[in-house]
C-alpha positions in Angstrom: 2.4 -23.1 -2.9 0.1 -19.8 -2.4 1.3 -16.8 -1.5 0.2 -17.0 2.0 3.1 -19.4 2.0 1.9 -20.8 5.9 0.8 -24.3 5.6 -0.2 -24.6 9.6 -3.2 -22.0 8.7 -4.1 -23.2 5.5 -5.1 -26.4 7.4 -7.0 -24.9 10.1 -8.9 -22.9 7.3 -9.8 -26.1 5.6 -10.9 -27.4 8.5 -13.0 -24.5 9.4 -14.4 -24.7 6.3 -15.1 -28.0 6.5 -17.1 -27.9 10.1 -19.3 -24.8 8.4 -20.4 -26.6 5.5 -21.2 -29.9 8.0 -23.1 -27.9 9.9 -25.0 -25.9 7.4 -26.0 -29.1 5.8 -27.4 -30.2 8.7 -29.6 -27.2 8.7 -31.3 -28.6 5.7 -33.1 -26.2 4.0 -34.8 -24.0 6.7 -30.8 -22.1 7.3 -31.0 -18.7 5.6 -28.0 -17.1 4.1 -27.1 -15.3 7.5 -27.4 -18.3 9.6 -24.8 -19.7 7.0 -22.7 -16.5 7.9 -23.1 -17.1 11.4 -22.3 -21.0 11.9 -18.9 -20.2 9.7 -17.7 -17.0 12.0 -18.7 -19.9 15.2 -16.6 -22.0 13.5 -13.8 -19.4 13.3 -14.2 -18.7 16.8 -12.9 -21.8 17.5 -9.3 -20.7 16.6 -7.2 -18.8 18.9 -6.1 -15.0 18.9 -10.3 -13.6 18.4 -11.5 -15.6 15.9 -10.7 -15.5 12.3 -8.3 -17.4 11.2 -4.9 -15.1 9.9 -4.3 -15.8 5.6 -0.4 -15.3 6.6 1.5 -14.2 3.6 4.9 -15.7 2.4 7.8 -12.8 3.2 8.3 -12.8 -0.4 4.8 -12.0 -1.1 4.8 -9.1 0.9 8.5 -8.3 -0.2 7.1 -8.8 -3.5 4.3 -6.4 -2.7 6.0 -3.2 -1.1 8.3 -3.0 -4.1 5.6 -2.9 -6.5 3.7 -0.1 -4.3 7.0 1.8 -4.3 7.1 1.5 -7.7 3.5 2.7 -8.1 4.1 5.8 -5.5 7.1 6.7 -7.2 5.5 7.1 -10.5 2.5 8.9 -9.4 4.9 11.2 -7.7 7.2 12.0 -10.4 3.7 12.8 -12.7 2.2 15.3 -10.3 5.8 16.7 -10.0 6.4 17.1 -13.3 2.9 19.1 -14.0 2.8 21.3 -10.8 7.1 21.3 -9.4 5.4 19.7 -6.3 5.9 16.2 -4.5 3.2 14.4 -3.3 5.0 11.0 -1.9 7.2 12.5 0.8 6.9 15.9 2.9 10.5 16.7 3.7 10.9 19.0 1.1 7.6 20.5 1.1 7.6 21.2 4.6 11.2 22.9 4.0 9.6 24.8 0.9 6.7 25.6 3.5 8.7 27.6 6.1 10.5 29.5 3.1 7.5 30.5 2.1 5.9 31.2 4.9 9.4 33.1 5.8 9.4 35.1 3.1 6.2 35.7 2.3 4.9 38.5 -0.6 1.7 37.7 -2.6 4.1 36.4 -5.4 4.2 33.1 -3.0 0.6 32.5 -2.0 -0.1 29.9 -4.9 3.4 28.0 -4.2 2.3 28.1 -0.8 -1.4 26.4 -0.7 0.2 23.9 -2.8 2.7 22.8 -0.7 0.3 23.2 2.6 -2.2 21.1 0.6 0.5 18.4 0.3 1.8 18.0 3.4 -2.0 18.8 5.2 -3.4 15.6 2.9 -0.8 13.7 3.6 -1.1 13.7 6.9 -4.9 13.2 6.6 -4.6 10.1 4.4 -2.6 8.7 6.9 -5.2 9.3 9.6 -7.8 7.6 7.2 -5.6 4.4 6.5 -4.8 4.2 10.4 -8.5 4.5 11.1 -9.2 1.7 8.3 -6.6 -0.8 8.1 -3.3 -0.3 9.3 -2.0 -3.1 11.9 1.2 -3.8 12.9 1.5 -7.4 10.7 -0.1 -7.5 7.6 -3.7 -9.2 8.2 -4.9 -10.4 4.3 -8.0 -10.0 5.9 -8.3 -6.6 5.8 -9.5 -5.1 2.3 -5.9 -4.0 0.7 -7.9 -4.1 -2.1 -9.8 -2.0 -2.5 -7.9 0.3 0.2 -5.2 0.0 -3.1 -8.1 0.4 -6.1 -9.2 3.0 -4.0 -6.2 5.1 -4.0 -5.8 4.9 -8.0 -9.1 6.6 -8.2 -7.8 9.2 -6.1 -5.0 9.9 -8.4 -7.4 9.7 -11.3 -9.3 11.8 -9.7 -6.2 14.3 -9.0 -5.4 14.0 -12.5 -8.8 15.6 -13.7 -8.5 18.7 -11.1 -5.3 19.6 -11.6 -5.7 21.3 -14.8 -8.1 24.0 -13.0 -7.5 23.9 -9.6 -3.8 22.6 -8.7 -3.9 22.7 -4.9 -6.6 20.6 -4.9 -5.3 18.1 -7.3 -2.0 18.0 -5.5 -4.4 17.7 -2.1 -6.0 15.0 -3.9 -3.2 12.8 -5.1 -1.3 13.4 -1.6 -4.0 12.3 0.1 -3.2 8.6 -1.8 -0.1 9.0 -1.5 -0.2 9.0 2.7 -3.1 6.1 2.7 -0.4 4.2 1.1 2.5 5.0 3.5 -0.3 4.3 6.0 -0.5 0.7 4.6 3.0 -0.1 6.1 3.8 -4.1 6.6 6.6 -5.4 8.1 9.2 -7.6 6.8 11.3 -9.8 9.4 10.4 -7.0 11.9 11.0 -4.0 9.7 8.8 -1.7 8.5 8.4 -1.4 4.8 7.7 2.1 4.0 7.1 3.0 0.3 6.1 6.6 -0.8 9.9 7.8 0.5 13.2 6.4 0.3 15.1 8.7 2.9 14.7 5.6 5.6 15.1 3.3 3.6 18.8 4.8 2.0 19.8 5.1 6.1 18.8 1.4 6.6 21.1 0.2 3.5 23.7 2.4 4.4 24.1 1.7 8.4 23.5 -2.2 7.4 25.9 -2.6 4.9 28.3 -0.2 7.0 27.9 -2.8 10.1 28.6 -5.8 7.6 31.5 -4.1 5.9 32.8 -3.4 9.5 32.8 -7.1 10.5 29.1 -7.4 12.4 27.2 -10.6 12.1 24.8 -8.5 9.7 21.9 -11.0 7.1 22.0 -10.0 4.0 18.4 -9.9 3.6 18.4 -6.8 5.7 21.1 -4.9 3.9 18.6 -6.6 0.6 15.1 -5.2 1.7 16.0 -1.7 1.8 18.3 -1.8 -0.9 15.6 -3.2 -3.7 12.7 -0.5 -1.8 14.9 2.1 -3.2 15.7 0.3 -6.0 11.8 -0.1 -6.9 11.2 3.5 -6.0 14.2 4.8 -8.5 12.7 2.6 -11.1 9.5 4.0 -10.9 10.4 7.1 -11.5 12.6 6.8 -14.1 9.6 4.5 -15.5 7.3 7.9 -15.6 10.1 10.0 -17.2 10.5 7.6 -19.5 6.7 7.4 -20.4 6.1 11.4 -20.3 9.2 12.2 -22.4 9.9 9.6 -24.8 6.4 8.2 -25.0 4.0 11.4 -24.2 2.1 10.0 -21.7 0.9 11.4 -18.6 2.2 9.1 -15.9 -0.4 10.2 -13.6 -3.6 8.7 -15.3 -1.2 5.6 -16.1 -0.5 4.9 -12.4 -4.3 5.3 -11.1 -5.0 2.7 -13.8 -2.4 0.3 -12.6 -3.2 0.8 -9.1 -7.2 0.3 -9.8 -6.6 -3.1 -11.7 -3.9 -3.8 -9.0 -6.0 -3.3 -6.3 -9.5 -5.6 -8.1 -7.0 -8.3 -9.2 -5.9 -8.9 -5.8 -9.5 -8.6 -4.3 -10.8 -11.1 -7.3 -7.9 -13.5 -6.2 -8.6 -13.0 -2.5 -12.0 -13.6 -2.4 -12.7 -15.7 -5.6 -9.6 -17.7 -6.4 -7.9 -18.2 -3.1 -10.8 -19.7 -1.1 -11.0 -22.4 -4.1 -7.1 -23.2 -3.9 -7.5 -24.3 -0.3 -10.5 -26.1 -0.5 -8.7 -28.1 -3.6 -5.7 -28.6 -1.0 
């Protein structure tokens, strides 16, 4: 059983597959590489909803996967917090830090203050960026979450190196990952699995498990699914405490790294390993 856990598409990819390679063989020797490309996407045209044929993923798998980016985002977060005082994974407090500033304002406040504008600014344009690039309302495995993921470690790597001289830009930096990630958001059963923040996911659990409690016909999986996002989010901070006080390491070079080989592993799996699995059956 493969994580993409649907066994309906995993025969109609075999079967696609199957037709292509027909078809190029009959081509004999005079089909170039593109005309290849070109008899497998007419093949994939074949199947309904535009084409392509959907790698669905299992609901643990992507269960599976939004705890491990809340771990990651939660890490990251509590690195760049504990070197500047500033979060990078969620805006609420650094837009209320923001309007202080901005309320009180004397030159004391002007570095506090392009911090936290670069935070919440970066954010938002991360966001943009992962809208632009991949975000859909299911998760497509076709899309490169890959290296969208690798991509966003070298951005933290990257904010690790600037922060030592220029702070703002660093934080700018890392936030910037931070919302391409919250951009990423899958759904689970219909709900949205948001992982850089835990405020949504605390009122989910809590409302859930209040219906339940109150006698509502209420699955457990939804009072679960919040419950072990926050869960994976507390762990992963606790995780970079543990690895910047006891251990003396910088959590913020440590998470780029995991999400980097995170983010080639699964693009190695998707696009070398998988395609062999279904072919095998």
């Amino acid at each position: 059983m493969t994580p993409l856990g649907d066994a309906q598409t995993v025969a109609k990819w075999r079967a696609i597959r199957k037709s292509a390679e027909a078809a190029e063989g009959a081509r004999g020797k005079i089909g170039t590489a593109t005309a290849g490309r070109s008899v497998r996407l007419a093949a994939m045209e074949s199947i309904p909803n535009g084409g392509a044929p959907r790698l669905a993923p299992s609901q643990g798998f992507v269960l599976a996967g939004g705890c491990g980016l809340a771990f990651g985002a939660a890490f990251a977060n509590t690195g760049v917090f504990l070197r500047t005082g500033t979060s990078v994974s969620h805006l609420t407090g650094d837009l209320a830090r923001l309007s202080i500033d901005l309320a009180r304002w004397t030159p004391g406040v002007s570095g506090d203050l392009r911090r936290v504008a670069a935070a919440v600014f970066s954010f938002l344009l991360g966001a943009l960026l992962a809208g632009v690039l991949v975000h859909h309302p299911t998760l497509d495995l076709e899309r490169p979450y890959g290296r969208i993921i690798a991509g966003i470690g070298a951005l933290l790597l990257a904010a690790h190196a600037l922060i030592p001289g220029a702070p703002a830009v660093g934080i700018g930096v890392a936030a910037f990952a931070c919302g391409m990630q919250n951009g990423l958001a899958a759904r689970f059963r219909g709900v949205v699995l948001r992982t850089t923040h835990v405020t949504g996911l605390v009122t989910d659990f809590g409302t859930t498990l209040g219906m339940r409690l109150r006698g509502f016909d209420i699955p457990l999986w939804k009072i679960a699914v919040p419950g072990l996002l926050t869960a994976a989010f507390f762990a992963g901070g606790m995780g970079a405490c543990l690895a910047a006080l006891a251990a003396g390491l910088d959590p913020l070079p440590v998470a780029g790294c995991g999400y980097v080989a995170a983010g080639l592993g699964w693009s190695a799996y998707k696009h070398g390993v998988l395609p062999r699995r279904i072919r095998a059956g």
